[in-house]
C-alpha positions in Angstrom: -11.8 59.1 -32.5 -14.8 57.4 -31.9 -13.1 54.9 -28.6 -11.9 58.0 -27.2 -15.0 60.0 -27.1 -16.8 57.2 -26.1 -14.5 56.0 -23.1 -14.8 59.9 -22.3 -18.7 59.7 -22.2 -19.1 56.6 -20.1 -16.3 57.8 -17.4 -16.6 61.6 -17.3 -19.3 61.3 -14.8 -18.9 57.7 -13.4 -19.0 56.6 -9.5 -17.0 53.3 -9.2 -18.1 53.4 -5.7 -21.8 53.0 -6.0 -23.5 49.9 -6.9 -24.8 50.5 -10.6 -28.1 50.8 -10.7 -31.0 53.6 -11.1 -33.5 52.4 -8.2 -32.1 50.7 -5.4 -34.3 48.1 -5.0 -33.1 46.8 -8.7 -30.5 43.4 -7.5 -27.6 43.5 -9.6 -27.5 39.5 -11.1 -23.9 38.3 -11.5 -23.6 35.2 -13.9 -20.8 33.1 -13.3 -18.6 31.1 -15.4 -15.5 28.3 -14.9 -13.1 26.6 -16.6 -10.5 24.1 -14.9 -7.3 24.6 -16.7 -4.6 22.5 -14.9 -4.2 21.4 -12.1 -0.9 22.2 -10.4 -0.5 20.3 -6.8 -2.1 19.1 -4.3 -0.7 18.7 -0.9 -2.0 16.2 1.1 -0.2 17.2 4.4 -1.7 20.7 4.4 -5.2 19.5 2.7 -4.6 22.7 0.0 -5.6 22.1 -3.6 -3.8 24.4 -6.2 -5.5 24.9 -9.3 -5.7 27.1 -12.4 -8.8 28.8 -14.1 -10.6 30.4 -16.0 -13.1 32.5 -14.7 -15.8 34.6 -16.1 -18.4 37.1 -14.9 -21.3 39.2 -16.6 -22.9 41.5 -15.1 -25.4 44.5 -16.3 -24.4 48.4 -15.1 -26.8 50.9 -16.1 -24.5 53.8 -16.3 -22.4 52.2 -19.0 -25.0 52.3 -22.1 -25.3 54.5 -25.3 -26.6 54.9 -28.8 -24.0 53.1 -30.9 -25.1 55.7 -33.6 -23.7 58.6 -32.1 -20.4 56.7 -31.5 -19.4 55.7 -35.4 -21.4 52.0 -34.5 -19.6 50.7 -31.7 -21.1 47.9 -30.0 -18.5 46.9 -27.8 -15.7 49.0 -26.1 -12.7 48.1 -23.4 -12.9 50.2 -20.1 -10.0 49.4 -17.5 -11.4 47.6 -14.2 -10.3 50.4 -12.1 -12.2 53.0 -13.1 -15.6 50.8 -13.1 -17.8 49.2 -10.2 -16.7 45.4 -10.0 -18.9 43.2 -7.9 -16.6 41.8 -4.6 -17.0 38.4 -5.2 -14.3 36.2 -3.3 -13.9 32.3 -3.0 -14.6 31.2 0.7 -11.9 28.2 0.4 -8.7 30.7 -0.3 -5.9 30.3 1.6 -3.3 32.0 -0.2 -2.8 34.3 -2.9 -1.5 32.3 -6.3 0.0 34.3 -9.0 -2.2 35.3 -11.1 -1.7 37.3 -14.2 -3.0 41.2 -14.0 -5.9 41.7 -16.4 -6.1 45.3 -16.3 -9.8 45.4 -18.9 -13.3 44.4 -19.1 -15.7 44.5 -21.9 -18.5 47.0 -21.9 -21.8 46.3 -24.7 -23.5 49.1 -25.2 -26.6 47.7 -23.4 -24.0 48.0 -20.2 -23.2 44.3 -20.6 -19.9 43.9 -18.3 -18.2 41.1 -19.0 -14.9 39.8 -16.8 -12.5 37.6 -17.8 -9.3 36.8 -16.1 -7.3 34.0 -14.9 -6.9 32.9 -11.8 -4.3 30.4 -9.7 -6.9 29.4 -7.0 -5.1 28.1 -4.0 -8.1 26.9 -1.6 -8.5 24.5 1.2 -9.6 21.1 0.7 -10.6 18.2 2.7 -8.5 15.5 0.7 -9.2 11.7 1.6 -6.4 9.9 0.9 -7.4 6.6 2.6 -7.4 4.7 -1.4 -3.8 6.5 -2.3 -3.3 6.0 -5.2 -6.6 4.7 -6.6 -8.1 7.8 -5.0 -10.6 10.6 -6.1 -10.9 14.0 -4.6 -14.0 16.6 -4.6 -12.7 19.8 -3.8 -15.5 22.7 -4.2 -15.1 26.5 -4.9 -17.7 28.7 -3.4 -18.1 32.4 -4.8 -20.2 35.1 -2.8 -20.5 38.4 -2.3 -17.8 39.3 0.6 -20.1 41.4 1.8 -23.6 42.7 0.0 -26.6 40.5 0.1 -28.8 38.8 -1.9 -30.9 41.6 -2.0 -28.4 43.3 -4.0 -26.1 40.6 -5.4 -27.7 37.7 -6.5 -25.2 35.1 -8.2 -26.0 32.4 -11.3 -24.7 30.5 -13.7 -23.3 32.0 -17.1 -24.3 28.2 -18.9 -26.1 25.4 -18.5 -24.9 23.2 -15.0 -24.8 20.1 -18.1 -22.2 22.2 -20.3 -20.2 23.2 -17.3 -20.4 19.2 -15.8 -18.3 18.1 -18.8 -16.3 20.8 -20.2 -12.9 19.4 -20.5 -12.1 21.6 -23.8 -9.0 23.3 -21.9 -7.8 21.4 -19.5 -4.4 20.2 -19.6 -4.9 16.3 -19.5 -1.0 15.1 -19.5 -0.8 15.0 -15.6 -1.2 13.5 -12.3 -4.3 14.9 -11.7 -7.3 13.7 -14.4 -10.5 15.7 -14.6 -13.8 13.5 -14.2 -16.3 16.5 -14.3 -17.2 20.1 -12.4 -20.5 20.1 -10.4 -22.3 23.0 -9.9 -24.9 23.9 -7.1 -26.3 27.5 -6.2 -27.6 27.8 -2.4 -28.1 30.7 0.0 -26.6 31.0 2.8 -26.8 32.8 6.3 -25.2 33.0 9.6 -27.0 33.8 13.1 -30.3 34.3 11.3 -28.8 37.7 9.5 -29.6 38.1 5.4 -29.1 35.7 3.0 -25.8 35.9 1.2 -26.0 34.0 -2.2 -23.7 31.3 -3.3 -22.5 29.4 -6.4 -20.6 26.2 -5.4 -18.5 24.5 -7.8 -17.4 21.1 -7.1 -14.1 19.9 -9.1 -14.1 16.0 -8.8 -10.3 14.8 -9.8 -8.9 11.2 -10.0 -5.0 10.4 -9.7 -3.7 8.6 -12.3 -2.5 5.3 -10.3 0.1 4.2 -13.1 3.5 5.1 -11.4 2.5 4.5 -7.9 1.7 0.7 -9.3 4.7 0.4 -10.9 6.6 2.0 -7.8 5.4 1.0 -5.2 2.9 -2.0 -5.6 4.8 -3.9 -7.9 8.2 -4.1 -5.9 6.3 -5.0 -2.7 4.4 -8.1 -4.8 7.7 -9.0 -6.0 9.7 -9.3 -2.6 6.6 -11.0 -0.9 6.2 -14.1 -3.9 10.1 -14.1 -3.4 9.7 -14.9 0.2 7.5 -17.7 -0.6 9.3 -19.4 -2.6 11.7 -18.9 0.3 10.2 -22.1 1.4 11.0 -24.6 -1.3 14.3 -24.0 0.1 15.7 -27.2 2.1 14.3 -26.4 6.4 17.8 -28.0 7.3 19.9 -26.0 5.6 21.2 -22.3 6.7 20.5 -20.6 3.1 16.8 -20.2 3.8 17.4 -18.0 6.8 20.1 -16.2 5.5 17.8 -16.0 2.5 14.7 -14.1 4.5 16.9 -11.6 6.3 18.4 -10.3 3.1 14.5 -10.3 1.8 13.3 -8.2 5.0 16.7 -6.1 5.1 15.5 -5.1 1.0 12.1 -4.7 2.2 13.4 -2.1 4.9 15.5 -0.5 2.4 12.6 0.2 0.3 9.7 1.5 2.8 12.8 4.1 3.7 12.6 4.3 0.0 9.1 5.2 -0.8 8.5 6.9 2.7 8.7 10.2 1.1 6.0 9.3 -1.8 3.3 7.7 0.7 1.3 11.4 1.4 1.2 12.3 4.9 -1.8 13.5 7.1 -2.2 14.4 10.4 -5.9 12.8 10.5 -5.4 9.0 8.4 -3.0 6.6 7.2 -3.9 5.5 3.4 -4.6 1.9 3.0 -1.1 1.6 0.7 0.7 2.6 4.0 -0.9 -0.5 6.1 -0.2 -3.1 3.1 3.2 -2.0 3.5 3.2 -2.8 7.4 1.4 -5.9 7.3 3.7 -7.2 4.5 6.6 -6.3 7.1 5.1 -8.3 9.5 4.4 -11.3 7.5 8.1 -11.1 6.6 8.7 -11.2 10.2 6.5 -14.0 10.7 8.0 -16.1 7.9 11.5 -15.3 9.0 10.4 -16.3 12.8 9.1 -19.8 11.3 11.8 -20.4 9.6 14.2 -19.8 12.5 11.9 -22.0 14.3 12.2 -24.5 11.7 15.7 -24.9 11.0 16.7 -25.0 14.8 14.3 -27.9 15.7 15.9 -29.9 12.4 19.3 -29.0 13.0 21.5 -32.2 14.2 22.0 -31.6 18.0 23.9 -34.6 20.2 21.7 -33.8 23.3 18.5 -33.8 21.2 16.1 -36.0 23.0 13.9 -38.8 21.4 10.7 -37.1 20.1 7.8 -37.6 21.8 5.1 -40.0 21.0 2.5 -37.2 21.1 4.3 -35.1 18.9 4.8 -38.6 16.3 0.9 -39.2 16.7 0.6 -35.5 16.0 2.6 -35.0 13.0 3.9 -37.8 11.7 0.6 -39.6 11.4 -2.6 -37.0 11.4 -1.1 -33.9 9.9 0.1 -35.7 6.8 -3.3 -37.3 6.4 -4.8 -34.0 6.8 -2.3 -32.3 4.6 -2.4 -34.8 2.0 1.3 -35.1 1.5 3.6 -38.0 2.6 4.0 -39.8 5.0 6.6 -38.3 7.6 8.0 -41.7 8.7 8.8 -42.2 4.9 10.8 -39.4 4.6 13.7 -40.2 6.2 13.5 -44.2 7.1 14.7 -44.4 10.6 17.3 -47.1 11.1 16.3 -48.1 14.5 14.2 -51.2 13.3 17.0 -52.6 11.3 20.0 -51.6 13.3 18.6 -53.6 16.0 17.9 -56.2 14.1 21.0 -56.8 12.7 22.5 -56.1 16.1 20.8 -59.4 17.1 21.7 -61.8 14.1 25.6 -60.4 15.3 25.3 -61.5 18.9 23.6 -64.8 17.9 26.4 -65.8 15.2 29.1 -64.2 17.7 27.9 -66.1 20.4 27.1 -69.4 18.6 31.0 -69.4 17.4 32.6 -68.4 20.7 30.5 -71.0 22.4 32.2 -73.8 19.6 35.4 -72.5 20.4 34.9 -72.9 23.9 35.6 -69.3 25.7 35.9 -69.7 29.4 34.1 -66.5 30.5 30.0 -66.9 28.9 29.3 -62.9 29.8 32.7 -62.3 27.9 31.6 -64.1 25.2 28.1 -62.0 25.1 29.7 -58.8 25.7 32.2 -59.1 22.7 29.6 -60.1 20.2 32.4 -60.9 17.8 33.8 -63.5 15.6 37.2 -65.1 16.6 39.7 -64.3 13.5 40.2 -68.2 13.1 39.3 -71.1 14.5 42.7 -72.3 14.7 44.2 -69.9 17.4 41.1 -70.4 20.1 42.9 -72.6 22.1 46.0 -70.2 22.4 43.5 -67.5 22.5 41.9 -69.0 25.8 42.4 -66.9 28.7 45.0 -65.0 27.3 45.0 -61.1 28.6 45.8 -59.7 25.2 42.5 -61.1 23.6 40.8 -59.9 27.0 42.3 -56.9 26.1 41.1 -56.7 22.0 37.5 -58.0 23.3 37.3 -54.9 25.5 38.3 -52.4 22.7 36.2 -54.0 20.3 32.5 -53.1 22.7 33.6 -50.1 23.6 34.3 -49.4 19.7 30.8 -51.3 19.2 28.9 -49.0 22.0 30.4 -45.8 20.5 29.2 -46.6 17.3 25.5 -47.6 18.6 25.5 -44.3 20.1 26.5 -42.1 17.1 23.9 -44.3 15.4 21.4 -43.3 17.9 22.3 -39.6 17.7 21.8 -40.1 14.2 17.9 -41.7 14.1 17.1 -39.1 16.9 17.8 -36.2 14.2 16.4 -38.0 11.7 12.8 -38.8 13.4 13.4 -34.5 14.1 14.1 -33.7 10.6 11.3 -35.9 9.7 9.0 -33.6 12.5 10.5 -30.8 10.6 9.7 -31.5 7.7 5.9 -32.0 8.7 5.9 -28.8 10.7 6.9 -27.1 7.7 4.7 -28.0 5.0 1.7 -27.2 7.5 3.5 -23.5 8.8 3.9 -22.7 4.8 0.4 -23.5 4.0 -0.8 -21.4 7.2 1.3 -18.7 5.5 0.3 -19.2 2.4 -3.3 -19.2 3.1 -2.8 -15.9 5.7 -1.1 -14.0 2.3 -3.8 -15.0 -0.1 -6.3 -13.8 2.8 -4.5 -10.4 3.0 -4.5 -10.2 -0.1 -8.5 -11.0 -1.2 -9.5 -8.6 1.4 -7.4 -5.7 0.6 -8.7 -6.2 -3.3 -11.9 -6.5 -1.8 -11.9 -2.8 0.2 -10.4 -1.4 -3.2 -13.0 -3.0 -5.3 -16.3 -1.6 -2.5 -14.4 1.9 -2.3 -14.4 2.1 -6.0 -18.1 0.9 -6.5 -19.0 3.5 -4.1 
């Protein structure tokens, strides 16, 4: 048969050993070719990129030619890749051998046109960049040379044009994490110590993650718990809920950095930006939670609260709301100070007017019990008489207790009113810190990605 004679004719005689050529000066060109099929993993911690290809490479022997005439027309023939010279081309970036199928043939023209197809699982190292996880894009390069011959004798180019190869997505598996924006190609020589000149053919995969699930994940939830925690603060300052209310927010927000921990990609070198959003949200939940302790002890009802200061009135009550444009503190809660005292003196003056008609023997008596006899009919038995002494004493001492609780009471009012100032102006520092954050951390997204 014609394949078997002509398999017999090309290899009776053939040295695999020797480089293929007639004259040795004659360089043996290698044109290159690659196809990204998938893209299987890439692992941030040990900055390795695992891929799959397709590569290609023609090359021209001069011992594998013939008449197609004498062999019944054939143009083409297969020859297994043992028993032929195969340039040692190597990538530089390999790390570890992937596993790749065995492609045991080449294809021989009968011009000695070698061509060299195969798959390969290309596990190479990569300096990944994972500061804009997951809006981030990776440029990972493949560089094939000669292990060992120079460019004298093994020159490397490309099988197509650098435009065809740049935008070649025709196999590529496009369904996951990993999206390919295009493949650059570069050739460049390359020497060490001033030896020969080893050729090169770079290839430069350019990938983008697909930031859907992270979003959804990661960003999302942390957004959620952090417009949670402000409204937080519409909750009433003197009332327990809002701090029981932030520690279950910053317990859920622990729960879920524990969560995510093993998603976030970890690197000996760099901490993505996603990482510090989630410790700066932490502490603003700190922060919020440490105002609103501070907030709901200085408003909480206290008998040994003092009176507050009139710097701290001047302060609060009477700047900070202008500057704040919201009410006026003093209007919040009206103290009853004013009025209870007041009415305290319209009670003396009508007490001591009618004691002083019914004639009470004792003037500072009459003052201290600031009281109306129960009828003037018994104030002349009433006169003197130890029981009424007696009733007159109960009666102020009943009549201080009450001023008292009634002073308790307008000096936790005048706080809660402080409080409430304090507040509004703490929440709008907040607020304004969050939407800060916020604009600048869009901002570095927004300059990384125009860059």
């Amino acid at each position: 048969p014609a394949l078997h004679r002509l398999s017999h004719y090309l290899l009776a005689h053939y040295q695999k050993g020797t480089r293929p050529v007639r004259d040795w000066r004659t360089t043996t060109n290698v044109a290159i070719d690659l196809m990204v099929y998938a893209i299987l993993s890439v692992d941030e911690k040990n900055q390795v990129l695992t891929t799959y290809i397709w590569y290609r490479q023609h090359w021209t022997d001069e011992f594998l030619r013939w008449d197609p005439a004498r062999f019944d027309n054939l143009t083409q023939i297969s020859l297994p890749a043992e028993s032929i010279w195969v340039p040692d081309i190597l990538i530089n970036e390999f790390v570890d051998v992937g596993k790749s199928p065995h492609v045991p043939y080449v294809y021989v023209g009968h011009h000695g046109e070698v061509q060299n197809l195969k798959p390969i699982q290309v596990m190479t190292a990569c300096s990944l960049d994972i500061y804009n996880f997951p809006f981030d894009v990776q440029n990972c390069s493949l560089t094939f040379t000669s292990w060992l011959h120079h460019i004298r004798d093994i020159n490397l180019s490309l099988w197509r044009q650098p435009e065809l190869v740049k935008f070649d997505r025709s196999v590529f598996m496009n369904q996951g994490e990993w999206e390919l924006l295009y493949v650059l190609s570069r050739f460049q020589e390359f020497s060490v110590k001033s030896s020969d000149s080893y050729a090169e053919m770079k290839f430069y995969v350019v990938i983008r993650r697909r930031p859907l699930f992270y979003t959804v994940s990661l960003l999302l939830p942390s957004i959620f718990l952090m417009v949670m925690d402000i409204v937080g603060f519409y909750l009433p300052p003197n009332s327990g809920e809002r701090v029981s209310f932030k520690i279950t927010l910053l317990l859920g927000y622990s729960v879920f950095l524990i969560i995510v921990s093993d998603t976030l990609p970890a690197t000996a070198v760099g901490t993505p930006l996603i990482g510090i959003y989630f410790v700066v949200c932490m502490a603003l939940l700190v922060i919020s939670l440490t105002e609103t302790i501070l907030i709901v002890r200085l408003v909480h009802k206290q008998d040994l609260q003092p009176h507050v200061p009139e710097w701290v009135k001047r302060l609060l009550l009477e700047r900070a709301t202008v500057l704040l444009c919201i009410q006026d503190g003093r209007t919040f809660s009206p103290s009853r100070t004013q009025s209870s005292d007041i009415s305290r003196e319209v009670e003396n003056n009508d007490s001591a007017a009618k004691l002083s008609h019914h004639g009470c023997e004792d003037p500072r008596e009459c003052e201290a019990a600031g009281a109306v006899r129960p009828a003037p009919a018994f104030a002349g038995q009433a006169e003197g008489s130890p029981l009424m002494h007696s009733i007159l004493r109960e009666i102020t001492a009943i009549r201080q207790f009450l001023e008292k609780r009634e002073e308790f009471r307008d000096v936790a009012r005048e706080w809660l009113q402080v409080g409430y100032v304090l507040d509004v102006l703490l929440f709008r520092a907040y607020l304004a810190a969050v939407l800060a954050y916020s604009i600048t951390l869009g901002t570095l997204w927004s300059v990384w990605r125009d860059a």
